[in-house]
C-alpha positions in Angstrom: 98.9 161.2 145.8 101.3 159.0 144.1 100.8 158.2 140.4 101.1 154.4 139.7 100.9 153.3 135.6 98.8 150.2 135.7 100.8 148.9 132.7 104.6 149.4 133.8 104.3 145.7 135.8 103.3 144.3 132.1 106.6 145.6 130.6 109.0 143.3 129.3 112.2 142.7 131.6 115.7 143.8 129.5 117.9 141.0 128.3 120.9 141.0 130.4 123.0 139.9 127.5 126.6 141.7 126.5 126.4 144.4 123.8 126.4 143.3 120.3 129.8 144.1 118.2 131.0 144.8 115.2 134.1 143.2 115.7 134.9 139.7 114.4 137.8 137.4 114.7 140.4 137.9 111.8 141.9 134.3 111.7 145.1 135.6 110.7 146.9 132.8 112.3 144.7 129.9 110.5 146.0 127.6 108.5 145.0 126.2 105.1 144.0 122.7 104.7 142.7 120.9 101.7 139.3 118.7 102.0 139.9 115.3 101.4 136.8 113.6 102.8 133.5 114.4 104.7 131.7 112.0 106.9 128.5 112.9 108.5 130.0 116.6 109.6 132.9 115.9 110.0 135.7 116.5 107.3 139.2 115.1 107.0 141.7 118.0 105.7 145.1 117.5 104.5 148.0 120.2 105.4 150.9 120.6 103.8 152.4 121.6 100.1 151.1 119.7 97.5 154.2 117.5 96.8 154.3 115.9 100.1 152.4 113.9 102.3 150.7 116.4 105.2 149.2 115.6 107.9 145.7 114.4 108.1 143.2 116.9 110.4 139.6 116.2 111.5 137.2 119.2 111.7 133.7 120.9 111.8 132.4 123.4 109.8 132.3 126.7 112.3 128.7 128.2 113.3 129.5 131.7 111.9 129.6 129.7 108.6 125.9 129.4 108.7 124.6 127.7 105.5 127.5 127.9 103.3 128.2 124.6 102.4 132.3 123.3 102.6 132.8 120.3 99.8 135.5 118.2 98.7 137.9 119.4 97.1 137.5 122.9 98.7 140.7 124.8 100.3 139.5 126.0 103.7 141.3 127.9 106.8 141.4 126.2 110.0 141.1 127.4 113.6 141.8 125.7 117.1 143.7 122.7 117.1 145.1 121.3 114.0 147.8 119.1 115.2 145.8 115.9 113.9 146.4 114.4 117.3 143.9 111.4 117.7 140.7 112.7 119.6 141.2 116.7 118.4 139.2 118.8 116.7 139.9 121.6 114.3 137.1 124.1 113.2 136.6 125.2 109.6 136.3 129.4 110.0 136.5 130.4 106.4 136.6 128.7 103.1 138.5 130.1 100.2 137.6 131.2 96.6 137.0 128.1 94.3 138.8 128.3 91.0 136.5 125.9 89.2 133.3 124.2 90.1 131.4 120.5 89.1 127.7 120.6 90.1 124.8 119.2 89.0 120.6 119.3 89.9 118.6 116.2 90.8 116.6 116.5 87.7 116.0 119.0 84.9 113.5 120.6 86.5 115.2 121.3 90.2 116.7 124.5 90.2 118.5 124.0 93.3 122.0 123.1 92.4 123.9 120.5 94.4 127.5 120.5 93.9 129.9 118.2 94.0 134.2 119.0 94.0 135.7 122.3 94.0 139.0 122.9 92.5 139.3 120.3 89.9 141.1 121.1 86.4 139.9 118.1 84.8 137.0 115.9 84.6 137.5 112.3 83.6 134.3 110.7 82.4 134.9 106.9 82.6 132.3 105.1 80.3 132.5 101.2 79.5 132.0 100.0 76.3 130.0 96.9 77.2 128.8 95.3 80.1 127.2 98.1 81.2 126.2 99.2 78.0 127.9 102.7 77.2 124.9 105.3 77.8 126.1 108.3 75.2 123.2 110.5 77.4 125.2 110.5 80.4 128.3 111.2 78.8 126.7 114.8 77.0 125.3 115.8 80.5 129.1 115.3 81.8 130.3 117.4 79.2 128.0 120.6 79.6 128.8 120.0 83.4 132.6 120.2 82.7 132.4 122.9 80.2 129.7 124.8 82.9 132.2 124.3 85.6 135.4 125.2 84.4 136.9 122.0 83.9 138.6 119.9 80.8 136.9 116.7 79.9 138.4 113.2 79.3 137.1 110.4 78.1 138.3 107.0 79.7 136.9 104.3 78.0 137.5 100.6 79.9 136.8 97.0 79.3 138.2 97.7 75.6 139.0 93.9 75.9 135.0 93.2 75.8 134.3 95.3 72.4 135.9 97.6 70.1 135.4 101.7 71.2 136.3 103.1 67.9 132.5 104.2 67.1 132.5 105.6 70.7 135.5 107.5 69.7 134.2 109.1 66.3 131.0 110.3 68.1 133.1 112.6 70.2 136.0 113.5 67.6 134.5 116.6 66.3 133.7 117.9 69.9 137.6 117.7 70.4 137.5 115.8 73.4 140.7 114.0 74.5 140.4 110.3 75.7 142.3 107.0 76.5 141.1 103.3 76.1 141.9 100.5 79.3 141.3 97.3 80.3 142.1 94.7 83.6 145.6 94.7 83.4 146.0 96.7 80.8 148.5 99.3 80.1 147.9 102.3 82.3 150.8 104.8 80.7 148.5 106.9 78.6 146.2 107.6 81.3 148.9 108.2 83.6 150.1 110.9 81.4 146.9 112.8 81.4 146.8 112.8 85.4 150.2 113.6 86.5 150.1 116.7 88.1 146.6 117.6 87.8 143.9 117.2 90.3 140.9 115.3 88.0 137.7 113.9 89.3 136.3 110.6 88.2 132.6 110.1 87.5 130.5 107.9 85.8 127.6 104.8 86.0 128.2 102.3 88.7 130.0 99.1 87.3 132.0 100.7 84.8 134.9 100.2 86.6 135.9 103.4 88.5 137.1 102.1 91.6 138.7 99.5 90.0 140.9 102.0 88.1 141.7 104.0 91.3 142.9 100.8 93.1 145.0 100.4 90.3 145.8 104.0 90.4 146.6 104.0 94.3 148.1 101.0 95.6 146.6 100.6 99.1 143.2 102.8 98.1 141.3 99.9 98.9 137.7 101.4 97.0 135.0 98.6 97.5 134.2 97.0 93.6 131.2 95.6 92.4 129.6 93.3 89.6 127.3 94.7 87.0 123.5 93.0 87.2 122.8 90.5 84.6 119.0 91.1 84.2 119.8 95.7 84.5 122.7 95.6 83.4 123.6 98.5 85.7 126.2 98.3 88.6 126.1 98.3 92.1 127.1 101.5 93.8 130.4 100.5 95.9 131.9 104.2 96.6 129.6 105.8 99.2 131.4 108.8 99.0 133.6 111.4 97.4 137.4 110.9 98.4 140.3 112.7 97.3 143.1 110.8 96.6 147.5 111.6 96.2 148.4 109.8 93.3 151.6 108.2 93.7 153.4 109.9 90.4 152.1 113.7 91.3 148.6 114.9 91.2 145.5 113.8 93.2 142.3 111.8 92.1 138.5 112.3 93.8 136.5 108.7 93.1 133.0 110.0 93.4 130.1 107.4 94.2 128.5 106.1 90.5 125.9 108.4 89.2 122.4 106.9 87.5 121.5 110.9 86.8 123.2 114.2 86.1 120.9 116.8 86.0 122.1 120.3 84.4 119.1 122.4 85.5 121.5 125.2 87.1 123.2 125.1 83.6 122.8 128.7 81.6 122.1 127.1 77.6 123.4 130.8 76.6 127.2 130.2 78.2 127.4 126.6 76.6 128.5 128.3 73.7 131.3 129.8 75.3 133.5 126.6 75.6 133.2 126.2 71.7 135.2 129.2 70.5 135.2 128.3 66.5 131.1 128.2 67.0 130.5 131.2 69.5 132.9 133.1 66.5 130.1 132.8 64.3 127.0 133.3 66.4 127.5 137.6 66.4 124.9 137.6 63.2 122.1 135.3 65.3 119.3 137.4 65.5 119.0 138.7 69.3 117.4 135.4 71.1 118.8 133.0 69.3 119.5 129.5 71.2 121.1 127.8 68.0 119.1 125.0 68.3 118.4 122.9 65.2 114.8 124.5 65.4 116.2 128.1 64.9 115.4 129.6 61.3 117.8 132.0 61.1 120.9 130.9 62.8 124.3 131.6 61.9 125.6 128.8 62.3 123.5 126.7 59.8 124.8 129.7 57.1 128.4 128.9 58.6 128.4 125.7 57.6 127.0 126.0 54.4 129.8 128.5 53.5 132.2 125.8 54.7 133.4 127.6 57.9 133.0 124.9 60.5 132.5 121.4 60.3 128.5 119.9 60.4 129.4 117.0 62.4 130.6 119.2 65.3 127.4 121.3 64.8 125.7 118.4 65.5 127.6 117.2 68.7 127.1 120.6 70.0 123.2 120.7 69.4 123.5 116.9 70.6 124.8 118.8 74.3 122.1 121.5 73.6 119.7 118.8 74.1 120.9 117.2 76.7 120.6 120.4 78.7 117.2 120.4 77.9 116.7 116.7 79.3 116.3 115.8 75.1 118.5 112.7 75.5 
């Protein structure tokens, strides 16, 4: 009498699929391109050495990339054809350490970071000084964002023609931070100076003149301008999207689309203190805890002050940041 197991026709049939394996493509013979642009997936690199012109190169990001995300700004490695013939298509296989970072949150309360360019040095915050009214709010939260990231902040302050910008200028003397005056037709040499042969990004409130600067900047960048509401007195966004750009006398530009919010949610209060090396100096006798707010009792840095070791007013513009990270404007 044969035995027959009721249950073997209920088994599962095996996969025929190949064996998994450990081994993964090394991509030793990809090259390295430099994100310019992305376009609903698709992103235009650059290859070449930095002094010269390249070759433009359409690609996708790569499905063993999974959820890492590839911005501008970012130096990635491409695989498959990267001739930049019209109608190819490169893939993006790996993307390469950042060496600095600008991000930002939707609001103070989103902890999910979103960011923005890789590989900046410097951030130039472009703020008019009427017409949009300058918003000082926006400026702090571009600050901590440039000081979280990695990057050196500059202060470009346009339409000087419309109002003077010297009490603009004193608020953010004692923070140190560098920054040049324009107007239509103005002279451009001094901020020139401060891009040549740096890669800086660009950001501020729509109508304060950004794209006008970069057409200025780039003869032939074309960037859309706008006109700044009457009745809101806020701009029209015109740049849809981050671009890197070669300036023409060394060193590249990325216009980013104007901003109504920065949010610094992802931003650490504790490591703010880091990009102020006179104040972090005297923080070591703060009592353990101690976010050298103006609210703190016993911090060191009131005593330091009153002893005549740093200055009050840059106290105060630092506490002025502390409270913009808090979403204290």
């Amino acid at each position: 009498m044969s035995r027959y197991d009721e249950h073997a026709q209920y088994d599962r049939p095996r996969r025929r699929t190949r064996p998994r394996t450990k081994d993964r493509p090394s991509y030793d013979d990809a090259v390295v391109a430099h994100v310019l642009t992305i376009d609903r997936g698709r992103y235009t690199c650059r290859i070449g050495d930095p002094g010269d012109a390249g070759r433009l190169v359409t690609a996708m990001k790569a499905r063993q990339l999974g959820r890492k995300g590839v911005i501008v700004g970012d130096r990635v490695r491409l695989d498959g054809d990267s001739t930049g013939t019209e109608g190819t298509l490169a893939r993006i296989v790996e993307v390469e350490p950042r060496d600095t970072l600008l991000r930002r949150s939707a609001d103070d309360d989103d902890p999910v970071e979103r960011p923005l360019v890789a590989n900046a040095d410097q951030l130039v915050i472009v703020v008019a000084v009427a017409n949009p009214e300058p918003r000082q709010g926006l400026i702090d939260r571009c600050l901590v964002a440039a000081y979280d990231g990695g990057l050196e902040p500059l202060l470009c302050l346009t339409k000087t023609d419309l109002a003077d910008p010297a009490a603009l200028l004193a608020t953010y003397d004692p923070l140190g931070v560098d920054a040049v005056s324009t107007h239509r037709d103005g002279d451009l040499t001094p901020l020139v100076e401060r891009l040549r042969d740096r890669t800086s990004v660009l950001v501020g409130h729509s109508g304060v003149g950004k794209s006008t600067l970069v057409n200025a900047l780039v003869p032939g960048a074309d960037r859309a301008t706008g006109v700044v509401n009457v009745v809101t007195g806020r701009g029209r966004h015109t740049s849809t999207s981050a671009q890197v750009l070669r300036l023409p006398f060394g060193g590249w530009i990325v216009d980013t689309p104007g901003i109504r919010s920065f949010g610094l949610a992802h931003v650490d209060p504790a490591n703010l203190i880091q990009a102020f090396p006179d104040l972090a100096a005297e923080t070591a006798d703060c009592p353990r805890g101690c976010t050298h707010t103006e609210t703190e009792p016993d911090c060191a840095l009131d005593d330091a002050v009153a002893a005549g070791r740093i200055d009050a007013e840059r106290l105060t513009s630092y506490r002025r940041l502390l409270a913009s990270r808090e979403g204290r404007d």
